[in-house]
C-alpha positions as CSV (number, residue, x, y, z in Angstrom):
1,X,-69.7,392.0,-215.2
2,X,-71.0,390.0,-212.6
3,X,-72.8,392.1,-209.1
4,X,-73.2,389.6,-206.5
5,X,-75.4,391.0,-203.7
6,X,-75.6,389.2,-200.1
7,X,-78.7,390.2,-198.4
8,X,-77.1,390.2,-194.4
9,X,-79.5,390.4,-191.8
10,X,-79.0,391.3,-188.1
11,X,-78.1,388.1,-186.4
12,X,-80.8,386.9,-183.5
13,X,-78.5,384.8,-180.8
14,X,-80.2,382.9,-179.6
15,X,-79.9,380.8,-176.3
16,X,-77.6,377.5,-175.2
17,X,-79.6,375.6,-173.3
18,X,-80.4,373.8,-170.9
19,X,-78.5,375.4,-168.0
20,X,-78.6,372.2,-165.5
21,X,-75.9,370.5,-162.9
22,X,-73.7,367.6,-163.0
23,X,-72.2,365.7,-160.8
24,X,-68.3,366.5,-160.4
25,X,-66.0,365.0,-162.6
26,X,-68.7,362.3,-163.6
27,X,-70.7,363.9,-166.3
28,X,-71.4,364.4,-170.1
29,X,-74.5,365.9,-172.0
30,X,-75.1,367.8,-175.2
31,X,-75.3,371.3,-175.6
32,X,-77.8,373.3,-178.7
33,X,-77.8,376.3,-179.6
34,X,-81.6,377.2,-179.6
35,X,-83.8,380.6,-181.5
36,X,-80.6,381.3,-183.3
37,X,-81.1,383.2,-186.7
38,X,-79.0,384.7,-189.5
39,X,-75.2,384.8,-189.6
40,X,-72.4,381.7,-189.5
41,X,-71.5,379.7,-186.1
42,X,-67.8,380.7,-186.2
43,X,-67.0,378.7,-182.9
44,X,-68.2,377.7,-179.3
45,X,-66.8,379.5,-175.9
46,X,-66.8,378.3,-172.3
47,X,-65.9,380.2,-169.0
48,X,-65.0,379.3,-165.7
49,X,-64.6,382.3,-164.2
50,X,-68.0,383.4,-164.3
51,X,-68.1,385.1,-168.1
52,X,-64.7,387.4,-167.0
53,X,-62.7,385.2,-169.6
54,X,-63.7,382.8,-172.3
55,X,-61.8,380.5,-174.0
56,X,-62.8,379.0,-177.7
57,X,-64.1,375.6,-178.7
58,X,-63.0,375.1,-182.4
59,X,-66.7,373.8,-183.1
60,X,-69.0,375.5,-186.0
61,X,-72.1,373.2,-185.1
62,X,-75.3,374.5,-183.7
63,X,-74.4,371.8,-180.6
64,X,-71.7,370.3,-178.3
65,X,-71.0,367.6,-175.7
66,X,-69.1,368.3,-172.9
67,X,-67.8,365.7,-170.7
68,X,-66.2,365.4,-166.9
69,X,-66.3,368.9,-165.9
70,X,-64.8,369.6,-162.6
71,X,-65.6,373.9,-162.6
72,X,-68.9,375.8,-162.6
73,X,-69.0,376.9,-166.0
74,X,-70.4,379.0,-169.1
75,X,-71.3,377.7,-172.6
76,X,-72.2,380.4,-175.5
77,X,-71.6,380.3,-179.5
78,X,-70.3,383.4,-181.7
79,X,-71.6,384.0,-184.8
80,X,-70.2,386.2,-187.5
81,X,-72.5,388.4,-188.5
82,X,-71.2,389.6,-192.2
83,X,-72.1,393.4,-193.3
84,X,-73.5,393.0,-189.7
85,X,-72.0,393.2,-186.7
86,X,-71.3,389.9,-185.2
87,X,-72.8,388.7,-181.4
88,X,-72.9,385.6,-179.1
89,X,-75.7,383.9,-177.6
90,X,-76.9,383.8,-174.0
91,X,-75.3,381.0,-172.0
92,X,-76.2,378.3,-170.5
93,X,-74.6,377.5,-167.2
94,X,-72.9,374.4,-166.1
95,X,-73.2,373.8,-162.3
96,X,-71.2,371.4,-160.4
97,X,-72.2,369.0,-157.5
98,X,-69.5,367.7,-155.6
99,X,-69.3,364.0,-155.0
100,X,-71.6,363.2,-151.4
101,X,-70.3,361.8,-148.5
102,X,-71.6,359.0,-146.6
103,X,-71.3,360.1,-143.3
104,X,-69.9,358.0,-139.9
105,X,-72.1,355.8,-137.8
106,X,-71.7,356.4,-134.2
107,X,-73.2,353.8,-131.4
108,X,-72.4,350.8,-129.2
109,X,-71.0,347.7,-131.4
110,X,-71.8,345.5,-128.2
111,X,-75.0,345.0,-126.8
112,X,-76.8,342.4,-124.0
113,X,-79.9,340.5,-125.8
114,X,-81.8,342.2,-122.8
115,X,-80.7,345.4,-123.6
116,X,-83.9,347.7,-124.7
117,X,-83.7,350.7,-126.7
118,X,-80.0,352.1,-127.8
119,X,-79.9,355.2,-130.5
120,X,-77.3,355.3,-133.7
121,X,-76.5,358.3,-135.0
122,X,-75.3,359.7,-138.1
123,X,-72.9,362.8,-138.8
124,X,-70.8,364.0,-141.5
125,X,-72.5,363.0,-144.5
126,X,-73.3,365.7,-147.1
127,X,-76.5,364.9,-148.7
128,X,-80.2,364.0,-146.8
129,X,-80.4,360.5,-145.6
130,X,-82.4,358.2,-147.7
131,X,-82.9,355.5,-145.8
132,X,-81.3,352.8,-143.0
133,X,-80.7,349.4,-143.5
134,X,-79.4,346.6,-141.5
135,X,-78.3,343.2,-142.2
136,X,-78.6,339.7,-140.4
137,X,-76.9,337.9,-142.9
138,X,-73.0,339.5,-142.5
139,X,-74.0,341.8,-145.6
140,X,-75.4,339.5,-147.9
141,X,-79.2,340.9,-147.9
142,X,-80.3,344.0,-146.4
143,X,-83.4,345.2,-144.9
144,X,-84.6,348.8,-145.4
145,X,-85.9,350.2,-142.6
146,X,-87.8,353.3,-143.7
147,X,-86.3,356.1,-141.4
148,X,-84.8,359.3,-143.1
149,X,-83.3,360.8,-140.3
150,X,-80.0,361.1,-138.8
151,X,-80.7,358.5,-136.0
152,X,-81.4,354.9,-135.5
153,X,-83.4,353.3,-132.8
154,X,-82.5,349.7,-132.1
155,X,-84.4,347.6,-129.3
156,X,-84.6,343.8,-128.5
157,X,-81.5,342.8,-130.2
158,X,-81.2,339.1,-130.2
159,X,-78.4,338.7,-132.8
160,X,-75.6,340.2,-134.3
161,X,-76.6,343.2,-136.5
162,X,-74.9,345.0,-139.3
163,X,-76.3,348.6,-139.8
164,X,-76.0,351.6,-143.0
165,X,-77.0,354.2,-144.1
166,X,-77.7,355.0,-147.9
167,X,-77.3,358.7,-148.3
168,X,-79.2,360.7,-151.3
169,X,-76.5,361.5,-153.7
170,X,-78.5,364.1,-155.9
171,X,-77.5,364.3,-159.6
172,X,-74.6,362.0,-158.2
173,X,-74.8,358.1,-157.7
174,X,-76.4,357.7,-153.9
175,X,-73.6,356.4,-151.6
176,X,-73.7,354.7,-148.7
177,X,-72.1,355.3,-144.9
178,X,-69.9,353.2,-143.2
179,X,-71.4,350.0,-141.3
180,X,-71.3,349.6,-137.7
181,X,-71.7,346.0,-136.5
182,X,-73.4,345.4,-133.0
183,X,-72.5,342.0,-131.6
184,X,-75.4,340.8,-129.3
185,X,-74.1,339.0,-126.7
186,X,-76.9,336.5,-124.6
187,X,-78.2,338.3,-121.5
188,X,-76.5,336.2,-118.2
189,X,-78.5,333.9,-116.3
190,X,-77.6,332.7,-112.5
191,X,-78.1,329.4,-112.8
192,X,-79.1,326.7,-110.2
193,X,-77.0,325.4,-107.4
194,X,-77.1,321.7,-106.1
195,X,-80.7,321.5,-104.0
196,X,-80.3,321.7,-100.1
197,X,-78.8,319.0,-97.9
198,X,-77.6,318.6,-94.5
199,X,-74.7,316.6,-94.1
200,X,-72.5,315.1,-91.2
201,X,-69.9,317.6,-89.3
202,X,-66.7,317.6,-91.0
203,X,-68.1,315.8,-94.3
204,X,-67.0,317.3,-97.5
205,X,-69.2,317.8,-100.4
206,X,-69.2,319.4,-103.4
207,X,-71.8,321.9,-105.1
208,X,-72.6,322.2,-108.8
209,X,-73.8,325.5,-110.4
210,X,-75.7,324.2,-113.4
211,X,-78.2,326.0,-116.3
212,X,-75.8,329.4,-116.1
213,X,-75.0,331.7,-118.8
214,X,-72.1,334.0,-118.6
215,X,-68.8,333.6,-116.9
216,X,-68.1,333.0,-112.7
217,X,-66.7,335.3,-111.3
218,X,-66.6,334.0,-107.6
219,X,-68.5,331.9,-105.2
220,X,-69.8,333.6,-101.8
């Protein structure tokens, strides 16, 4: 005969960690199952609903990778206990960060080279502003500009400008606003018309507006 005695402790949890948050639908990290003792991993559980109902993971290791959650949720582990009762660790808690949004520049996308200071303003982006950036070049370098809030002053303009925003995007990838351009057009000049002259009664003659910039609207 042949008395086989298991020696079954009472099973210590343990803890899931880390409890941390992703960025929605863009995410993936490893779950373990930390200060457990005694008894078997019989499977993983996760809950979206706040720990009201959990659903099993067919896993039995002491850690697991989730990936692309979309839902605030829970992660625990059961373990089977044996001639003890069996329990679950303390969860660890998913949260989710929704994807930022860039926000809307608002401002004037025409400007006189002698125009002097003009404000741009940000709204509807999600996250704190990062920085502001403009471009000479049509896009192809930009220039930070050091300013973290929601508006933009822009004086002495003497070419066209592209302006952004980049937009803090948390656990997320930072995003960027839209771009306004502001097309600098040269500030008019009145030119100079032919020098004075006295001429004969009844002679025609002809005067020249030279050195102008802009377009003639009428002579007076």
């Amino acid at each position: 005969i042949v008395w086989t005695v298991r020696n079954d402790c009472t099973i210590i949890p343990g803890q899931v960690q880390n409890d941390e948050t992703v960025c929605h639908g863009n995410n993936s990290n490893t779950l373990s199952l930390n200060g457990w003792q005694n008894g078997t991993i019989t499977n993983w559980v996760y809950s979206e609903d706040n720990g009201a109902t959990w659903i099993t993971i067919p896993n039995t290791s002491s850690s697991h990778t989730f990936t692309d959650l979309t839902t605030e949720t829970l992660f625990a582990v059961d373990i089977e206990g044996g001639i003890c009762g069996d329990d679950r660790s303390s969860p660890a808690l998913i949260s989710i960060q929704n994807n930022p949004l860039g926000g809307t520049i608002s401002g004037p996308d025409t400007l006189c080279s002698s125009s002097t200071t003009n404000v741009l303003t940000l709204s509807g982006n999600t996250m704190p502003v990062q920085d502001w950036e403009y471009s000479e070049d049509n896009g192809m370098t930009w220039v930070s500009t050091g300013n973290t809030s929601t508006t933009e002053n822009v004086t002495n303009l003497t070419q066209t400008i592209l302006y952004r925003v980049k937009i803090d995007g948390g656990v997320c990838s930072d995003v960027y606003s839209d771009t306004l351009e502001i097309f600098v057009v040269e500030a008019s000049n009145s030119g100079v018309l032919s020098q004075d002259q006295t001429i004969c009664e009844s002679e025609d003659v002809t005067l020249s507006l030279n050195s102008y910039i802009g377009n003639i609207q009428e002579w007076q």
